[in-house]
N, C-alpha and C positions, 0 to 999 in steps of 0.2 A: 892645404896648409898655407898660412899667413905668408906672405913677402913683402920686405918693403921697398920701398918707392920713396923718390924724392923728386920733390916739387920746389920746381927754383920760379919765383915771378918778378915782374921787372914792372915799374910803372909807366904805365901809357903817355903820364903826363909827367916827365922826371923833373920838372920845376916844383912840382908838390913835395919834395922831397927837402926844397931848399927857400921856398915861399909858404909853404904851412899846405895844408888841403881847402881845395873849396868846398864851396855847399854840397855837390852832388857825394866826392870824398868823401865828406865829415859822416853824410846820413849812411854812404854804405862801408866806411868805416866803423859805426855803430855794431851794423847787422855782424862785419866780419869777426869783430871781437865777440861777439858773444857765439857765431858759429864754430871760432876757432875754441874756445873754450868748450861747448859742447864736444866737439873731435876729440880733443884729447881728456874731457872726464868720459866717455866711451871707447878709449881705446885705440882709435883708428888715427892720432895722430901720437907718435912720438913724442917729439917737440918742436917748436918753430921757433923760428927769430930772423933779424935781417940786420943788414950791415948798416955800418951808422955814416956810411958816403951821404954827401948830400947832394951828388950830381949824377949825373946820366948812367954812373956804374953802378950805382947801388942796386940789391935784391934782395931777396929776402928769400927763406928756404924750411920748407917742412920735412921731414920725416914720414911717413903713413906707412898702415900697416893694411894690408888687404890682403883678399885672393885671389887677385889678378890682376894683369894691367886694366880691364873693364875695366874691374870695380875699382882701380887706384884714380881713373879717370875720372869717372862720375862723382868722384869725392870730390877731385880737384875743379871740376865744372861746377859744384855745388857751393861752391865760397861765394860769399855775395862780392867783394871785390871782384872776382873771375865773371861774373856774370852783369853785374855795373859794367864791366867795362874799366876798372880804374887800373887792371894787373893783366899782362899776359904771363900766361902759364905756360909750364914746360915740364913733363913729366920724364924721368931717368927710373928704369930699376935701379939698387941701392942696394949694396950690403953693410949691415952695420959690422963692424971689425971689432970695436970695448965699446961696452955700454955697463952703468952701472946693471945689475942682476933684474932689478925690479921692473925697468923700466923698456925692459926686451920684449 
C-alpha cells in the first residue's frame, strides 16, 4: 500500500536564493522542472513548492507517494538538483491530515 513521504530540501549554495542561480543551477534547474513535472503527471509526487525566504532558511518541500521509504528515497536521489549537487534532501514519513479528494 502507497505511503507518503515528505521531502524537505535546502540549497547548498543559499545565496542562489538571493543572487539568482548560476550556470550549473540554471542547467539542472532545467532538468529538475521537467522531472518534477513528470513526478507528479505519474502520480508519485503530490505537490511541491518552497518558501519564498531569500536567505539561508528558505526550503522547499514535496509530498510523494510510494511503497516504502526505499522506494520514497530513490525517488528523492533521482531529482536532478539532488544529484547536481545544488539541494540537500531530507526524507520524513508524512501523513497527509485534508487533502482535496482527487489529489490523495
Amino acid at each position: 500500500m502507497a505511503q507518503h513521504f515528505a521531502i524537505r530540501t535546502r540549497a547548498t549554495r543559499p545565496a542562489m536564493l538571493s543572487e539568482g542561480l548560476n550556470e550549473h543551477e540554471r542547467e539542472s534547474f532545467a532538468r529538475h522542472s521537467a522531472w518534477l513535472k513528470e513526478r507528479v503527471a505519474d502520480g508519485a509526487m503530490i505537490f511541491v513548492g518552497r518558501t519564498l525566504n531569500t536567505d539561508g532558511t528558505g526550503w522547499a518541500l514535496g509530498v510523494i507517494k510510494a511503497e516504502s521509504e526505499e522506494a520514497a528515497r530513490a525517488i528523492m536521489n533521482d531529482d536532478p538538483f539532488v544529484c547536481d549537487g545544488v539541494v540537500t534532501p531530507e526524507l520524513f514519513p508524512f501523513t497527509v491530515i485534508a487533502m482535496e479528494p482527487k489529489n490523495v
